[in-house]
C-alpha positions as CSV (number, residue, x, y, z in Angstrom):
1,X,-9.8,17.6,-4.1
2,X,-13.3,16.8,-3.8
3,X,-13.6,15.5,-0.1
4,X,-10.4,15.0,1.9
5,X,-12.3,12.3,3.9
6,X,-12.7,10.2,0.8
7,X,-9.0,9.2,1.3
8,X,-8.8,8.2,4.9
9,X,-8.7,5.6,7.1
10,X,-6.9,1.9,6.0
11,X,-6.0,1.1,2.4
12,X,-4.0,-2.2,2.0
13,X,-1.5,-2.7,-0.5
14,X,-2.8,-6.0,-1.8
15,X,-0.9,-9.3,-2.6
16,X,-0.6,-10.3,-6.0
17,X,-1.8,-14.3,-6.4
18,X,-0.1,-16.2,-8.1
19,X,-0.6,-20.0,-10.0
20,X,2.1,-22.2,-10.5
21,X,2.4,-21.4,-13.8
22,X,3.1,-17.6,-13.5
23,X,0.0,-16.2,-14.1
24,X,-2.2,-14.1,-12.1
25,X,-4.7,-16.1,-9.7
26,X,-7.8,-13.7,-10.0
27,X,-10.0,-16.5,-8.0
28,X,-7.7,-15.2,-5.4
29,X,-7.5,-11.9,-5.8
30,X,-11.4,-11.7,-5.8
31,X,-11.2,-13.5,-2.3
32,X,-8.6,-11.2,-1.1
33,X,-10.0,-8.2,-2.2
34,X,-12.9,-9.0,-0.6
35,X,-11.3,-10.1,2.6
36,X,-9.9,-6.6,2.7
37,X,-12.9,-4.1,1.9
38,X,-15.5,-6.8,4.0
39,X,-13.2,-5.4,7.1
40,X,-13.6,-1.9,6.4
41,X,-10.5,-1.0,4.5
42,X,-9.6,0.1,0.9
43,X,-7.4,-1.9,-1.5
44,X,-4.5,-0.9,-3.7
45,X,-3.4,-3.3,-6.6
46,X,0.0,-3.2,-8.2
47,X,2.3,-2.1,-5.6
48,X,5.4,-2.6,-4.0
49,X,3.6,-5.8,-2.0
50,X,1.6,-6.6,-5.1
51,X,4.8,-7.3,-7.4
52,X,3.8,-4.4,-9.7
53,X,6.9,-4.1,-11.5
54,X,6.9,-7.9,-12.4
55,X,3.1,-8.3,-13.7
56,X,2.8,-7.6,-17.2
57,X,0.8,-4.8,-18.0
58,X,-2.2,-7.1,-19.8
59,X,-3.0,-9.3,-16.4
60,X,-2.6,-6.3,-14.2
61,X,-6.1,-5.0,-16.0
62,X,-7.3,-8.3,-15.5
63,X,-6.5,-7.6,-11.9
64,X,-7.5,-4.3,-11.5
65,X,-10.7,-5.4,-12.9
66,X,-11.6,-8.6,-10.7
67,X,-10.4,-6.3,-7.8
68,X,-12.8,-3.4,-8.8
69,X,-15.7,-6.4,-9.0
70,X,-14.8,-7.6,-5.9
71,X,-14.8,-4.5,-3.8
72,X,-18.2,-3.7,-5.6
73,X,-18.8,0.3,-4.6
74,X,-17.5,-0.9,-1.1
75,X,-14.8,1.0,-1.3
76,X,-11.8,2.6,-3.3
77,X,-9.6,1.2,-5.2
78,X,-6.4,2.6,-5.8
79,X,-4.2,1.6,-9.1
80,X,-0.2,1.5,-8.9
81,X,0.9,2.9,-12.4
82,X,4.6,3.5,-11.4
83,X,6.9,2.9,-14.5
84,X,10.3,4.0,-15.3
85,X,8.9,5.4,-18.5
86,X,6.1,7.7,-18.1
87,X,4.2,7.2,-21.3
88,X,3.4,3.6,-19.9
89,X,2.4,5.1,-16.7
90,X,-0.2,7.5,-17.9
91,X,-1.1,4.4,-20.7
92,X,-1.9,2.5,-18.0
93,X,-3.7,5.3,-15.9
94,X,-6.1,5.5,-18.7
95,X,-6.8,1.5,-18.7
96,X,-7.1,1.8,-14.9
97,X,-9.4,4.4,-14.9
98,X,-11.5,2.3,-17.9
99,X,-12.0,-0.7,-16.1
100,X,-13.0,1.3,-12.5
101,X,-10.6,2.3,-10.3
102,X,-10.4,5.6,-8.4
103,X,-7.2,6.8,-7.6
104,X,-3.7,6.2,-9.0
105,X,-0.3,5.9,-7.0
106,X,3.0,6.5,-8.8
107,X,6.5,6.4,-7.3
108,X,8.9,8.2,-9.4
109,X,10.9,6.7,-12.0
110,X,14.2,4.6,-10.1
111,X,17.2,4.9,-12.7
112,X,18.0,8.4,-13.1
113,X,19.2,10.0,-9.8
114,X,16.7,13.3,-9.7
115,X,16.9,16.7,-8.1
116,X,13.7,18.1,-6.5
117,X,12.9,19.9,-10.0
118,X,13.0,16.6,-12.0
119,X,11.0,15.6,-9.2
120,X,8.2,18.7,-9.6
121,X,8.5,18.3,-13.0
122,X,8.0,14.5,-13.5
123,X,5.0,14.4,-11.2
124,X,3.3,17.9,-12.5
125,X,3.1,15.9,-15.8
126,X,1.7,13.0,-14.9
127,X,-0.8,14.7,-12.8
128,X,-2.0,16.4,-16.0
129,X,-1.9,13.7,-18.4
130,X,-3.2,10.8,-15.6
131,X,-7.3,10.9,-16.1
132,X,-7.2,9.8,-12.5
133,X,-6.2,11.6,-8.9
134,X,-2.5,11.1,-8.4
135,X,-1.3,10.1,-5.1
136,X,2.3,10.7,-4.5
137,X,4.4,7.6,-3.4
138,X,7.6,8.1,-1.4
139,X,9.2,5.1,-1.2
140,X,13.5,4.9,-1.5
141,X,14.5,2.1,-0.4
142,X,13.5,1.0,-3.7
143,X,13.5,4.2,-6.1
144,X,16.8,5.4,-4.2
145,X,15.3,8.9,-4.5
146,X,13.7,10.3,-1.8
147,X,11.2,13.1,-2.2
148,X,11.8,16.0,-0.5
149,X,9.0,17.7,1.8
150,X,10.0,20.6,0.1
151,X,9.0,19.0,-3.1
152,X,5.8,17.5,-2.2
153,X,4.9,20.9,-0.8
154,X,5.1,22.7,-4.0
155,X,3.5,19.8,-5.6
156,X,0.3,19.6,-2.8
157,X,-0.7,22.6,-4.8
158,X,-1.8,21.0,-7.9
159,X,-5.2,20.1,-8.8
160,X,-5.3,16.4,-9.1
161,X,-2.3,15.8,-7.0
162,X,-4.3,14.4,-3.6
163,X,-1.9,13.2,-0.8
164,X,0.8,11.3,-0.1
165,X,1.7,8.2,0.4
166,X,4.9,8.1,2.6
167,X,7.3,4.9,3.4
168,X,10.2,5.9,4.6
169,X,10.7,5.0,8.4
170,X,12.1,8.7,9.6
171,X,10.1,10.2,12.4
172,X,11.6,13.1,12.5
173,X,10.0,13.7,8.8
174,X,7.0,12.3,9.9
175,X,6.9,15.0,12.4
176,X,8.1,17.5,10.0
177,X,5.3,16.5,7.2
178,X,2.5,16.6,10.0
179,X,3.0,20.4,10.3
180,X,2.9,21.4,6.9
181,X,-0.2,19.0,6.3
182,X,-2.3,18.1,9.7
183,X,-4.7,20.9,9.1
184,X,-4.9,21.1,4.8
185,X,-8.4,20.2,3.9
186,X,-7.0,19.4,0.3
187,X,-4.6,17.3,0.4
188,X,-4.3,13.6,2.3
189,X,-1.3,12.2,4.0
190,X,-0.7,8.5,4.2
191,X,1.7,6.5,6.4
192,X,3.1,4.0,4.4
193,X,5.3,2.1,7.3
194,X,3.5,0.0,9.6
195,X,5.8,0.4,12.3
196,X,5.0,4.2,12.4
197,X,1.2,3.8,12.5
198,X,-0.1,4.5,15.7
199,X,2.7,7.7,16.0
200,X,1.8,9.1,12.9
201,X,-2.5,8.6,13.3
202,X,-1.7,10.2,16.5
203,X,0.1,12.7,14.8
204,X,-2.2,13.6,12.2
205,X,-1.6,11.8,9.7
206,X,-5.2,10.5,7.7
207,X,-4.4,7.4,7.0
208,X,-2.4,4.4,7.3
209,X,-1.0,1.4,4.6
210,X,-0.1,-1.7,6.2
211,X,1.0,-4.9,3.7
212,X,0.0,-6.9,6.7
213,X,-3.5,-5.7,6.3
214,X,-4.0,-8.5,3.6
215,X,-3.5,-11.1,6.6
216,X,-5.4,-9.2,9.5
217,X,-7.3,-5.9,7.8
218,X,-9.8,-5.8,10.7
219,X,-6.9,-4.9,12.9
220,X,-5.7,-2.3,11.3
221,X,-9.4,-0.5,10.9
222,X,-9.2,-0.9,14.7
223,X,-6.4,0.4,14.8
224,X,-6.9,3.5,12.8
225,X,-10.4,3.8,14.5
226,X,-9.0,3.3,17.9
227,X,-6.6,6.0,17.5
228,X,-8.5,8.6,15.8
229,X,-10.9,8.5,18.9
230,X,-8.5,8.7,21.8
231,X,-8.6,5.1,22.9
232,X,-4.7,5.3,22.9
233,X,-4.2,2.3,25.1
234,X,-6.3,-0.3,22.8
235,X,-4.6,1.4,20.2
236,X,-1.4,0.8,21.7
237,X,-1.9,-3.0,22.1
238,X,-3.0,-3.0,18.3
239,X,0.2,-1.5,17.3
240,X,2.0,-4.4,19.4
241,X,0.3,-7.0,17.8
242,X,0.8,-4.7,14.4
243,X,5.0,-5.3,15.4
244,X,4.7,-8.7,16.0
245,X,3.7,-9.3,12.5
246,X,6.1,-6.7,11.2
247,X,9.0,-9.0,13.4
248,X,8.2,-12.2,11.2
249,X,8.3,-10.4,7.9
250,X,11.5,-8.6,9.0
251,X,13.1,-12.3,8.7
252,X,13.6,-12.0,5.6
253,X,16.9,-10.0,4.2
254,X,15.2,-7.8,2.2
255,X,11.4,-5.9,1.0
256,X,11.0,-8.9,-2.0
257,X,11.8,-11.4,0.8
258,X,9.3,-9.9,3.6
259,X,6.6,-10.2,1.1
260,X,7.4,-13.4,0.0
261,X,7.0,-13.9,4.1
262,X,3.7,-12.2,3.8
263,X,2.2,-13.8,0.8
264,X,3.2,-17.8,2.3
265,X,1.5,-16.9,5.6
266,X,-1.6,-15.7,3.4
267,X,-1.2,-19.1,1.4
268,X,-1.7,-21.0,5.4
269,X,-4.9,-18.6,5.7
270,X,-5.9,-20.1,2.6
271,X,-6.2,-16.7,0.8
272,X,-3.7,-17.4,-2.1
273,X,-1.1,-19.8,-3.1
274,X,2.6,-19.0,-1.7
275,X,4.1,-18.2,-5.0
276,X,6.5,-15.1,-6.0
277,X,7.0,-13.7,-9.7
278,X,10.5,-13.4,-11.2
279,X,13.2,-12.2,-9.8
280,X,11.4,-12.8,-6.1
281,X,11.7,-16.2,-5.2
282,X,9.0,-18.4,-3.1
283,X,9.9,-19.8,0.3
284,X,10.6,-23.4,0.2
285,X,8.3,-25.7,1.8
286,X,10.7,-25.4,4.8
287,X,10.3,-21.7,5.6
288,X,6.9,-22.5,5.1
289,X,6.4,-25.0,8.1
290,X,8.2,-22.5,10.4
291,X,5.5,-20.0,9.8
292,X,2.1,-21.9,11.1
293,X,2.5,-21.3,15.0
294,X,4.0,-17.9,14.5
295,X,0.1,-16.8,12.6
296,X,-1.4,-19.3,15.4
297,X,0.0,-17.0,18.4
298,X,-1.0,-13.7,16.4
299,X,-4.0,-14.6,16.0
300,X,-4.5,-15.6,19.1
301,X,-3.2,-11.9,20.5
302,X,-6.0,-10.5,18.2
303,X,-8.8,-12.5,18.9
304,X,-8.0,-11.2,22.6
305,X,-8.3,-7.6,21.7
């Protein structure tokens, strides 16, 4: 790794915009993008919040590319290039790194079932072929595998394997992943679930990814930065604020449907329009009205901060 602190801080899985008709709103992404890094944090494009399975692979260079324009040198952007098959991922690791971005996130594949060598094996290829980093993405409630600590372990070893991005909501793991990476120099860990964020910064952990960050981003750099220097008790009223958000998105029955949530009360900050791609759906104009007052009173909790 070339400098560990490269990687940390805030880095916000970015929304996706999207028009009426389907296609990728990249007037919006420019304003979100820059909404993000104008705050202090890094953006990722063409995750799990950004609908990256559901863009085609043509208009998510056109995003990557707005997004790289926007941010302009103000920070990194990191690429989503998960795929079920993994000559499309490093295909699109090489467009990625073409039209400027730094670092590339990959999940593993989520048909197969895999064992921990699958696992070492999958990702030790990628790293190799990918002409970017390679930042591991843990993430089973959607892959239904769940990478092992033991796994990752081995696989902090290679070269152009950076970090880890970690979703799943287990603080004992958490705990566990702290003392096996607090104190590497080479190799970054990211906390991927909000409602962790404060434990694990206080933990160790270098980093934090919060979807809400594309609604409130200067909160979260607060956050992080309140943390890392001891202010536990502002940090501790960000992290409230941080739940109260997570308690709207949590409405919804499911991750599609929280960031259908997220995107619509984007849509009322005027970022983006409220729409979803195939198979997510968009809240009707019903769900909509009900989510006004609820940004109203967050925002007010953060302008008091």
């Amino acid at each position: 790794m070339e400098n560990k602190e490269l990687y940390r801080g805030v880095v916000v899985p970015m929304l996706t915009p999207i028009t009426e008709e389907g296609r990728v709103d990249l007037d919006s992404a420019a304003r979100i993008a820059r909404h993000i890094v104008d705050a202090g944090a890094s953006v990722f494009v063409c995750g799990t919040t950004g609908e990256g399975p559901s863009i085609p692979k043509g208009q998510k260079i056109e995003l990557l590319k707005t997004v790289v324009d926007a941010v302009e040198d103000r920070g990194l952007v990191y690429a989503g290039i998960s795929d079920n098959c993994m000559a499309s991922s490093i295909e699109l690791a090489e467009c990625f790194m073409q039209a400027g971005a730094d670092v590339a996130f990959a999940h593993v594949p989520s048909f197969f079932p895999l064992s921990d060598e699958e696992v070492i094996d999958y990702y030790q290829l990628l790293a190799e072929r990918s002409p970017l980093p390679l930042l591991l993405y843990n993430i089973p409630s959607m892959t239904k595998t769940c990478l092992s600590l033991n796994a990752v372990e081995r696989l902090s070893y290679h070269p152009k394997i950076i970090g880890l991005k970690d979703s799943h909501a287990d603080l004992g793991r958490l705990k566990e992943a702290m003392g096996l990476w607090r104190h590497r120099p080479d190799f970054v860990h990211l906390t991927g679930c909000t409602a962790l964020s404060l434990t694990a910064l206080l933990e160790g952990s270098d980093g934090i990814v919060p979807g809400a960050g594309n609604l409130f981003p200067g909160l979260f750099c607060r956050l992080y930065q309140a943390a890392k220097s001891g202010q536990i008790e502002l940090a501790k009223a960000m992290q409230a604020i941080a739940d109260r958000i997570g308690a709207v998105l949590n409405k919804g029955m499911h991750l599609g449907q929280a960031v259908a949530i997220l995107k619509a009360m984007a849509s009322i900050m005027g970022l983006c329009e409220p729409h979803m791609l195939p198979p997510l759906r968009t809240l009707d104009g019903q769900q909509i009205d009900e989510l006004p007052k609820e940004l109203v009173q967050i925002q007010a909790l953060v302008d008091q901060i």
